[in-house]
C-alpha positions as CSV (number, residue, x, y, z in Angstrom):
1,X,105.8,78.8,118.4
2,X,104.5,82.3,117.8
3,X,103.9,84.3,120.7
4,X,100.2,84.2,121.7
5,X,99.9,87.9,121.7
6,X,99.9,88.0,117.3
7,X,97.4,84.8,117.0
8,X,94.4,85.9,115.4
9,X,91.2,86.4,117.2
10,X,89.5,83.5,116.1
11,X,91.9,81.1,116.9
12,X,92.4,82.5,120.6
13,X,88.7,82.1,121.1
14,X,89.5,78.3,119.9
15,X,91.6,77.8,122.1
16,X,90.1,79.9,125.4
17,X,86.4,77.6,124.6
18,X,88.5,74.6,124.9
19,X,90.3,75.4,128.1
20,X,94.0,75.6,126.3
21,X,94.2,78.8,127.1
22,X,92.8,81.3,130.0
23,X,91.7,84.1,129.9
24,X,93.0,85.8,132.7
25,X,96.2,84.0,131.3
26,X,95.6,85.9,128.0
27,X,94.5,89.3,129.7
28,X,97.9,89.4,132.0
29,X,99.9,88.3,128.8
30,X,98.6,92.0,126.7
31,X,98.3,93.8,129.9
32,X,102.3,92.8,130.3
33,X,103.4,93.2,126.6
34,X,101.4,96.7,127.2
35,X,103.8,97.7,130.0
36,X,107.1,97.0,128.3
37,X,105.7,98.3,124.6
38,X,103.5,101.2,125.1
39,X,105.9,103.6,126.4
40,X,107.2,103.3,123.0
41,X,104.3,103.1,121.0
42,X,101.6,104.8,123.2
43,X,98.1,103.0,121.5
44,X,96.6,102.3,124.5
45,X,95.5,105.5,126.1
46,X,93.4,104.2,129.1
47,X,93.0,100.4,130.8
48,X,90.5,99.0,132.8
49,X,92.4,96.1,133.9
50,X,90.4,95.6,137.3
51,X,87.5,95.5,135.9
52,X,88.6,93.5,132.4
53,X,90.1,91.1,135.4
54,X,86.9,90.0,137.2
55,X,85.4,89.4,133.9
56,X,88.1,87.8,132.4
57,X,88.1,85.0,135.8
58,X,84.2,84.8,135.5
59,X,84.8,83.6,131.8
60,X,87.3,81.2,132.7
61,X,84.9,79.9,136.0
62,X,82.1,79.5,133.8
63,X,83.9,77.1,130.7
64,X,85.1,75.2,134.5
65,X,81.0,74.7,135.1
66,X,81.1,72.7,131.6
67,X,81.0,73.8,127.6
68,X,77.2,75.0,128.4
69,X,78.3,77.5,129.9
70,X,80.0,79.5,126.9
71,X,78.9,83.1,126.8
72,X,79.6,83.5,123.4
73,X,81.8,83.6,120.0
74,X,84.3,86.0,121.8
75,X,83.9,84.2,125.3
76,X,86.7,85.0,127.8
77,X,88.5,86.9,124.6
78,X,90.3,90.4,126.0
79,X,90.2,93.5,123.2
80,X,90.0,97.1,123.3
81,X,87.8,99.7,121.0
82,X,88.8,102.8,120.0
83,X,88.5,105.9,122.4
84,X,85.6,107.3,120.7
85,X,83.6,104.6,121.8
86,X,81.5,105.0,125.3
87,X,82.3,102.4,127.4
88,X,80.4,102.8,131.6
89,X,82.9,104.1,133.5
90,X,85.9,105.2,131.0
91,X,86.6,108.8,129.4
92,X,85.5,109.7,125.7
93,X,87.2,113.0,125.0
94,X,87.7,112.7,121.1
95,X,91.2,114.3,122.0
96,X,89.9,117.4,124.0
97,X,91.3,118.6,127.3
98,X,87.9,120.1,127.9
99,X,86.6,116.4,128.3
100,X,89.1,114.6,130.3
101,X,87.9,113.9,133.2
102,X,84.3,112.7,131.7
103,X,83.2,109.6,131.9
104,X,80.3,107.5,130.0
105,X,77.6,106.6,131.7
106,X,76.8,103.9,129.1
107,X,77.8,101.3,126.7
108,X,77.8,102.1,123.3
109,X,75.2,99.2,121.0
110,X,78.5,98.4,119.8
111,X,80.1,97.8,122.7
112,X,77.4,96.0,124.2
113,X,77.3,93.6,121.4
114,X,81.2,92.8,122.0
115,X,80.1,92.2,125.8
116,X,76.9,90.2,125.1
117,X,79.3,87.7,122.7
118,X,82.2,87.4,125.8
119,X,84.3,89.8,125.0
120,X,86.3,91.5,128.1
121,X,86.8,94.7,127.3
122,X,89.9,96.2,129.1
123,X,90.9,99.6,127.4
124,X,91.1,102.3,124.9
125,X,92.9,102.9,122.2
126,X,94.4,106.7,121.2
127,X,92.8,109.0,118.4
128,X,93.4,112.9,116.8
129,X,91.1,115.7,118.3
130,X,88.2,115.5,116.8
131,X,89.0,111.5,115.1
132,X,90.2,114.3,112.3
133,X,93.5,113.5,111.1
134,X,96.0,110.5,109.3
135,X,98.1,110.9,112.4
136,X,96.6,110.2,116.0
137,X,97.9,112.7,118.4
138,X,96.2,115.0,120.7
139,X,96.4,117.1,124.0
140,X,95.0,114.5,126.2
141,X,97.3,111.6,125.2
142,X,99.8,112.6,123.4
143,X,101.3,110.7,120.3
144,X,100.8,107.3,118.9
145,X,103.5,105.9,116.7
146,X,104.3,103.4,114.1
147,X,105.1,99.9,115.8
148,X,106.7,99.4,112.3
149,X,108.6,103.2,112.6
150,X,108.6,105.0,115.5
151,X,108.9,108.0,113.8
152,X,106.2,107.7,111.2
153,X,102.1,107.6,111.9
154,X,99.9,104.7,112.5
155,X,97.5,106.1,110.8
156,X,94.2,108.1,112.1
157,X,91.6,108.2,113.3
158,X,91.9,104.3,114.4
159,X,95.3,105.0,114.6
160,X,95.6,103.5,118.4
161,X,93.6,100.4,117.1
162,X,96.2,99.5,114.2
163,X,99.1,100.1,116.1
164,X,97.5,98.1,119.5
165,X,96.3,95.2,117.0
166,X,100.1,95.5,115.1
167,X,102.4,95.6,118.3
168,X,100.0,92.6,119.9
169,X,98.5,94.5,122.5
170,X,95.0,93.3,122.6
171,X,93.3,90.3,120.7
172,X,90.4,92.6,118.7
173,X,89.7,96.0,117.6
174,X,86.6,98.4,116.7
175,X,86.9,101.2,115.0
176,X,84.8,103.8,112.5
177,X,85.7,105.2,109.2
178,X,84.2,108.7,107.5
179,X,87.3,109.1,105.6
180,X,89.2,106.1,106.0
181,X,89.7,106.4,109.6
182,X,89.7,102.3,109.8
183,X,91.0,101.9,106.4
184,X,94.0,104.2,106.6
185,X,95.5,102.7,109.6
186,X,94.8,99.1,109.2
187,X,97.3,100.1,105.3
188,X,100.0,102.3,107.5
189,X,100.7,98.9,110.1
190,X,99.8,96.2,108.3
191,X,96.5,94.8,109.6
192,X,93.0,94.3,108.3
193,X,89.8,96.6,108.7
194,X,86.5,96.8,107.5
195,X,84.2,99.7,106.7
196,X,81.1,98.1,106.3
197,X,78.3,98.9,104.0
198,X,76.8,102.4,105.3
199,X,74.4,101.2,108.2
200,X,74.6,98.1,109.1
201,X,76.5,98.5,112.7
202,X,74.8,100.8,114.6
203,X,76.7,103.7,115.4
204,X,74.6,105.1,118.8
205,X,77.2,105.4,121.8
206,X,80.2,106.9,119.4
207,X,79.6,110.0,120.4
208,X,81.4,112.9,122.6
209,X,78.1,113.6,123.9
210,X,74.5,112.2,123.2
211,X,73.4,114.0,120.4
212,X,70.1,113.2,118.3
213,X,69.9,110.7,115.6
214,X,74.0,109.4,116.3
215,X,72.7,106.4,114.6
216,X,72.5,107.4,111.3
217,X,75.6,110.2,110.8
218,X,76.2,110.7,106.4
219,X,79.2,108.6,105.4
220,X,80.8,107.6,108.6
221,X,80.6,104.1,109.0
222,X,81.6,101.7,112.7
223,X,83.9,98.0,112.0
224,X,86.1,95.9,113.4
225,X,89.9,95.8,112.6
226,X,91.8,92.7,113.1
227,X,95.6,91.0,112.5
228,X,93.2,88.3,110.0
229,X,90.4,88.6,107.6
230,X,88.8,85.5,109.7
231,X,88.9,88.0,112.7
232,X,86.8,90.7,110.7
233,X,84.0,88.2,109.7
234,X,83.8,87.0,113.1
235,X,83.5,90.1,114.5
236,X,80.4,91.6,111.8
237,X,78.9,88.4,112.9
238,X,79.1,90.1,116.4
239,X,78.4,93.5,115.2
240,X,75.8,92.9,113.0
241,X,73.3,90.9,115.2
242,X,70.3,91.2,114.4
243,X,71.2,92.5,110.9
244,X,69.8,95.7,110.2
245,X,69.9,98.8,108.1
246,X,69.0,102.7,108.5
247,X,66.3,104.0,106.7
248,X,64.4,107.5,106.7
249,X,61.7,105.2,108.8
250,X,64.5,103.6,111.2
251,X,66.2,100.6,111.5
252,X,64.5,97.5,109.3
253,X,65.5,93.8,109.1
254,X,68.0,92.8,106.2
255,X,69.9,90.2,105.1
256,X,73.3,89.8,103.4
257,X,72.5,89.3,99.0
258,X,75.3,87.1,98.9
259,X,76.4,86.6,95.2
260,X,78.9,83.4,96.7
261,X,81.1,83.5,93.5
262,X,84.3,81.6,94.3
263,X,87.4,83.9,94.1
264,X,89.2,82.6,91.7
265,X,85.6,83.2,89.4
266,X,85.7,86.4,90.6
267,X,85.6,89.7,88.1
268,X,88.1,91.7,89.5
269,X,88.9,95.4,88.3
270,X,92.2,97.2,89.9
271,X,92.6,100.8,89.8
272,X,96.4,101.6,90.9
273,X,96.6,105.4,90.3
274,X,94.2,108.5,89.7
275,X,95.4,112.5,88.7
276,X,92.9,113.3,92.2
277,X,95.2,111.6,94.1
278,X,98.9,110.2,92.7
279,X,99.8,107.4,94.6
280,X,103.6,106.6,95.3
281,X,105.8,103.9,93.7
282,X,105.7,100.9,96.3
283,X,101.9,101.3,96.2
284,X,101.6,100.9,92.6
285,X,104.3,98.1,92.3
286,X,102.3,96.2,94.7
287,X,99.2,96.3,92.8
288,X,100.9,95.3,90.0
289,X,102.1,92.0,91.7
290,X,99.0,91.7,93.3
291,X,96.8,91.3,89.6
292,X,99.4,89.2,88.2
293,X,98.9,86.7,91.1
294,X,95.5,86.8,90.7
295,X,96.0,86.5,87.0
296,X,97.9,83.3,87.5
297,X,94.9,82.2,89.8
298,X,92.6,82.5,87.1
299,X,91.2,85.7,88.5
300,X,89.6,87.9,85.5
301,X,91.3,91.1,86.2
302,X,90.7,94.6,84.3
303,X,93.1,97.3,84.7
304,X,91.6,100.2,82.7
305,X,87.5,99.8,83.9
306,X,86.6,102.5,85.8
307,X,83.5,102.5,88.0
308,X,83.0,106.9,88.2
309,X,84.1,110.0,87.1
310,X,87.5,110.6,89.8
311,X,86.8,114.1,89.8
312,X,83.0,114.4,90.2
313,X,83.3,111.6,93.0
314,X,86.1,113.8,95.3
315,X,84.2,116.8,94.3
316,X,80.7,115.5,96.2
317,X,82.8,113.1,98.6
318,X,84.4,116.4,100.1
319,X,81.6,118.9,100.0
320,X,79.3,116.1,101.8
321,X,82.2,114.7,104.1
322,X,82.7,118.5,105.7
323,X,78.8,119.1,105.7
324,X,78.6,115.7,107.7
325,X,81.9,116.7,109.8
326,X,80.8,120.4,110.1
327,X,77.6,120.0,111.8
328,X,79.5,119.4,114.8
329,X,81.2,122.8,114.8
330,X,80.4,124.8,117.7
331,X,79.0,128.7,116.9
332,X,82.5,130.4,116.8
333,X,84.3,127.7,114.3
334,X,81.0,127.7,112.4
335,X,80.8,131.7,111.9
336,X,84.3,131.6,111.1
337,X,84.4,129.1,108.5
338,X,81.0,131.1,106.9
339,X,83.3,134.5,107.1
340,X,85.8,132.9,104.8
341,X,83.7,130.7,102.5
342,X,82.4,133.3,100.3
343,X,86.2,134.6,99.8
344,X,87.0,132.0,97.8
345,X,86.8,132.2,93.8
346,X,84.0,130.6,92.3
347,X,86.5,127.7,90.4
348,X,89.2,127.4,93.9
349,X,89.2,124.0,94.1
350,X,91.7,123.5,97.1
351,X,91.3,122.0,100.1
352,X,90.4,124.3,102.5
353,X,88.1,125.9,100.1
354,X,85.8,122.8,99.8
355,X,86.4,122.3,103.3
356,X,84.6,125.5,104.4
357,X,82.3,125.8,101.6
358,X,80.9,122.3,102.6
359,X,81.0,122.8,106.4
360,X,78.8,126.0,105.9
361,X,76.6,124.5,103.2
362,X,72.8,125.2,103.3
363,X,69.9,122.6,102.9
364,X,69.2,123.1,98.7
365,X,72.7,122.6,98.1
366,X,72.8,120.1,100.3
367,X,70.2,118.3,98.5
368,X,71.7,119.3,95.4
369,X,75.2,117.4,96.2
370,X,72.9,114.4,97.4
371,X,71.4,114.1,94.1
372,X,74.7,114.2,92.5
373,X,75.5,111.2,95.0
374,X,72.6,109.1,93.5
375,X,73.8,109.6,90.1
376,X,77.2,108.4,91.4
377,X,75.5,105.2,93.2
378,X,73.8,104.3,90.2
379,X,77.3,104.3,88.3
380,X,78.6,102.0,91.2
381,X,75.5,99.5,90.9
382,X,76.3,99.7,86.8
383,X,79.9,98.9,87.5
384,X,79.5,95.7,89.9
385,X,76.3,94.5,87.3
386,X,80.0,93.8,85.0
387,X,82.6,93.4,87.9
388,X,82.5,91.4,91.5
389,X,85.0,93.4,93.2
390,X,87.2,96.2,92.6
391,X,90.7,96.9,94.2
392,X,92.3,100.2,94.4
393,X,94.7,101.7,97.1
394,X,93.4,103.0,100.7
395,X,95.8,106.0,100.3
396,X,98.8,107.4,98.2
397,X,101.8,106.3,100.3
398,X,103.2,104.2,103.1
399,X,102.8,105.6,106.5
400,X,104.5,109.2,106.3
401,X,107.1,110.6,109.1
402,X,105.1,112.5,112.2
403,X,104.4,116.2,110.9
404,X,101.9,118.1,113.6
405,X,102.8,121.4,112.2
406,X,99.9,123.7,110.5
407,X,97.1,122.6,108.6
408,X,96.5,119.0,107.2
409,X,96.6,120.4,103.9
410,X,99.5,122.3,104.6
411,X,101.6,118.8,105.3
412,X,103.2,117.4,102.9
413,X,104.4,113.9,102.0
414,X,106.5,113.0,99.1
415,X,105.1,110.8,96.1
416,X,107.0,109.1,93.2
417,X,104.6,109.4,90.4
418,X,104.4,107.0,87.7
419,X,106.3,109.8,85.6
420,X,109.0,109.8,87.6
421,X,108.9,112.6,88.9
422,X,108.4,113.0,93.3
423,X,106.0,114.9,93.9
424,X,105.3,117.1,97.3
425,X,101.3,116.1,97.5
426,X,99.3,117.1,100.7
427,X,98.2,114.5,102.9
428,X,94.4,115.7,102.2
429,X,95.0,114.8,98.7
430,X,94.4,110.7,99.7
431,X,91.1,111.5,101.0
432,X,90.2,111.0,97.4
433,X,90.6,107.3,98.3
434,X,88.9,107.6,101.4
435,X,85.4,108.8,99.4
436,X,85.7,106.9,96.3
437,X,83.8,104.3,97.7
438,X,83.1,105.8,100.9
439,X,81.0,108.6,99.5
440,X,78.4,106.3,98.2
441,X,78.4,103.9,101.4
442,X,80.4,101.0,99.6
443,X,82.1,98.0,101.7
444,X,85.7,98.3,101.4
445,X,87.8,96.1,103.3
446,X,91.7,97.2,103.7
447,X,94.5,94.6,103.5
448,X,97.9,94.2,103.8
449,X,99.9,93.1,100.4
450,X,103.7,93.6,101.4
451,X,106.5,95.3,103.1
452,X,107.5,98.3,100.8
453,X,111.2,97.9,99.3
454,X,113.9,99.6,100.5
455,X,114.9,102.7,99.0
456,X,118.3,104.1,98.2
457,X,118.3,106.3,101.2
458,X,117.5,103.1,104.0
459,X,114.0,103.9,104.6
460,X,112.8,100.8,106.8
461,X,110.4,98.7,105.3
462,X,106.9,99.5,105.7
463,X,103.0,98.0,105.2
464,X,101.9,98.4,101.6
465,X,98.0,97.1,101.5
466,X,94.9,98.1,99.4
467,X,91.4,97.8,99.7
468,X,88.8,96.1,98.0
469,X,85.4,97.2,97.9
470,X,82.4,95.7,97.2
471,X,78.7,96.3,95.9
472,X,76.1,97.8,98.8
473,X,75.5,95.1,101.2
474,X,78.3,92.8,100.0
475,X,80.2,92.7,102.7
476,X,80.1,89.0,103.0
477,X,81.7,88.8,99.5
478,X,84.4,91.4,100.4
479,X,85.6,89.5,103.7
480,X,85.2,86.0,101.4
481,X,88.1,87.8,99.3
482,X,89.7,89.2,101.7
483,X,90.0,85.3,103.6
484,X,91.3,84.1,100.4
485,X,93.8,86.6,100.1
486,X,95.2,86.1,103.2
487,X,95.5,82.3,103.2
488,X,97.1,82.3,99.3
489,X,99.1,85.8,99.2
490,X,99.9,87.4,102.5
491,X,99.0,87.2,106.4
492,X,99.9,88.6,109.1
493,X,103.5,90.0,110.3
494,X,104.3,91.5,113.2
495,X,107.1,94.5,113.3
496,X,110.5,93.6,114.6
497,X,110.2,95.9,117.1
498,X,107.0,93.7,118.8
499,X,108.6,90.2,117.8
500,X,111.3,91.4,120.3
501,X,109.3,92.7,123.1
């Protein structure tokens, strides 16, 4: 029998609503596996296991009173959410020393949500200063790790989350995603994640501080991550009551437009490479199995369809990404980055160049990269009028050894090209994958698709996943897929390294 601690969410909630399982039995059972495994792994950065403790034996007292007395879907079920989260009475520091000893004063919506369906939440999960990196390490905390390599990242900026939901350290997961931040890490270990259509979870209370109008931030986007597919759909069912989008005059009712085609009816397109962003060997290779699977499922699959220009979309996805990220600058990093801007030539298209021309950009220009944006949404509606779903990779390689030296864009990773040739590619480069759909406020749900082969040198085998993406509200359709997929392809495996703890 597997080890409760890798059961998906959904079924512990089964079994805690029918009294085959406690919860206190279920909290003591991650609160243990967290004292012999995060040494190692570090993913849980602060418990509240008092707390999480009472709760946990008022859920199982109240399913003793009788089956009325259920709080909710995740009754009596024990998770944690990602440090950048407010929960009453923990820290939120985003990574800085300068906020370590604070302490929110309230739940975020989120969070209150989880609660308000039975959740017990009992701890935090680690992230990079700032929730700005593919690697989650920072001055307050220290390093997370790979459960699958302890060497190699978990991913960022959910990075604690996947690792925590990979090593079976807590039942559930939330997370948020402005470039990739749930997608990235759910591909580096081997779970699932959701970046939900722009709006639709409220993102008030994921903040370092209040700030005005955290609801609506460009881009970013809050969702679960899970070890199943089941697990995310239960959890937007959570997150998204009552349903609800932004707008320019607030929040306004809405409901999912679910097309309900079965997958195996479904028009699938699969885009396995790009010149923005070359994505390594095992990546591709898995792609490739993956269409002829659902080929032989009676999938219609297109290989060559593609929904945007590649460059256009990383051009806008970048310049609006560091707008969105730069506003939180504070006076000196802002005057700085509008010192070097204008050094730049007018056709530098690297990295740090787009980075500071888009933190320092000014309203018209700002409005002028939003118009390019609707041009770019109105290619995306276009493409899913001929196309369900479209499935392309969440970044360019498996997860990549620790590197916390200089500049992300002065890290490099290795990539074997389709050419043959391996190519030293900065990690910046994936973001490309991070805004294709993300720039536009697409769903895109990440999932797991294999262990990566071997390679000459012994490399241990690592998560290889993708992630399929959706039209604008069509979440539902995306996690429909996704639940397909993981009942006829692949579910979920633990590392070896958590089977033997």
């Amino acid at each position: 029998m597997p080890d409760i601690a890798f059961l998906p969410a959904h079924e512990l909630a089964r079994r805690l609503r029918r009294r085959e399982l406690g919860s206190l039995e279920l909290l003591e059972h991650y609160l243990a596996r967290i004292g012999r495994l995060n040494p190692k792994v570090n993913a849980v950065i602060a418990l509240d296991a008092e707390r999480a403790r009472e709760r946990a034996r008022a859920a199982d007292d109240a399913l003793a009173r009788g089956e009325g007395q259920v709080w909710g879907p995740l009754h009596g079920l024990p998770m944690t959410v990602k440090e950048s989260f407010n929960v009453a009475g923990l820290p939120t520091t985003y990574g800085y020393p300068a906020f370590a000893d604070s302490r929110a004063k309230d739940d975020a919506i989120t969070v209150q949500r989880l609660k308000a369906a039975g959740a017990v939440i009992f701890g935090k999960t680690n992230v990079p200063v700032a929730l700005a990196d593919w690697q989650s390490f920072n001055p307050v905390y220290g390093t997370t790790s790979n459960p699958w390599d302890l060497a190699r990242t978990p991913g960022g900026s959910s990075g604690g989350s996947a690792a925590a939901l990979a090593a079976g350290l807590t039942g559930l997961e939330l997370g948020s995603d402005i470039g990739a931040s749930i997608r990235n890490p759910a591909h580096y270990c081997g779970v699932w994640g959701l970046k939900p259509t722009w709006g639709v979870v409220p993102q008030a209370g994921h903040e370092l501080t209040p700030v005005p109008c955290a609801d609506n931030i460009d881009i970013a986007a809050v969702g679960p991550l899970a070890r199943s597919a089941f697990d995310l759909t239960l959890a937007m069912d959570v997150l998204c009551q009552p349903l609800s989008t932004c707008t320019p005059t607030g929040r306004v009712p809405l409901a999912w437009p679910t097309r309900g085609t079965p997958p195996r009816r479904c028009r699938v397109a699969i885009v396995s490479d790009d010149a923005e962003a070359r994505v390594d060997a095992p990546l591709r290779e898995a792609l490739a199995r993956l269409a002829d699977f659902l080929r032989r499922e009676g999938v219609h699959v297109d290989e060559q369809a593609r929904p945007v220009d590649s460059a256009e979309a990383h051009a806008v996805y970048l310049h609006l990404l560091r707008a969105a990220t730069g506003a939180r600058f504070d006076d000196a990093d802002y005057a700085a980055a509008q010192a070097r801007a204008p050094r730049y030539a007018a056709g530098d298209t690297s990295y740090p160049a787009r980075m500071d021309r888009g933190t320092t950009t000014g309203h018209r220009e700002w409005v002028q990269m939003d118009q390019r944006r609707d041009r770019l949404r109105l290619q995306w509606a276009a493409f899913f009028e001929r196309f369900d779903l479209l499935i392309c990779p969440t970044a360019t390689t498996p997860a990549f050894v620790q590197n916390q030296q200089g500049q992300r864009w002065e890290r490099l990773i290795p990539v074997r090209a389709a050419d043959g040739r391996t190519l030293q590619q900065p990690t910046t480069d994936a973001l490309f994958w991070a805004g294709y759909p993300g720039l536009v406020g697409l769903p895109a749900c990440a999932v797991p698709l294999e262990l990566a082969r071997e390679d000459s040198g012994g490399a241990p085998r690592l998560p290889v996943g993708a992630q399929i993406v959706g039209p604008a509200y069509g979440d539902m359709d995306v996690l429909a897929f996704a639940r397909w997929l993981e009942s006829e392809y692949r579910s979920f495996e633990p590392p070896a390294l958590a089977r033997a703890a």
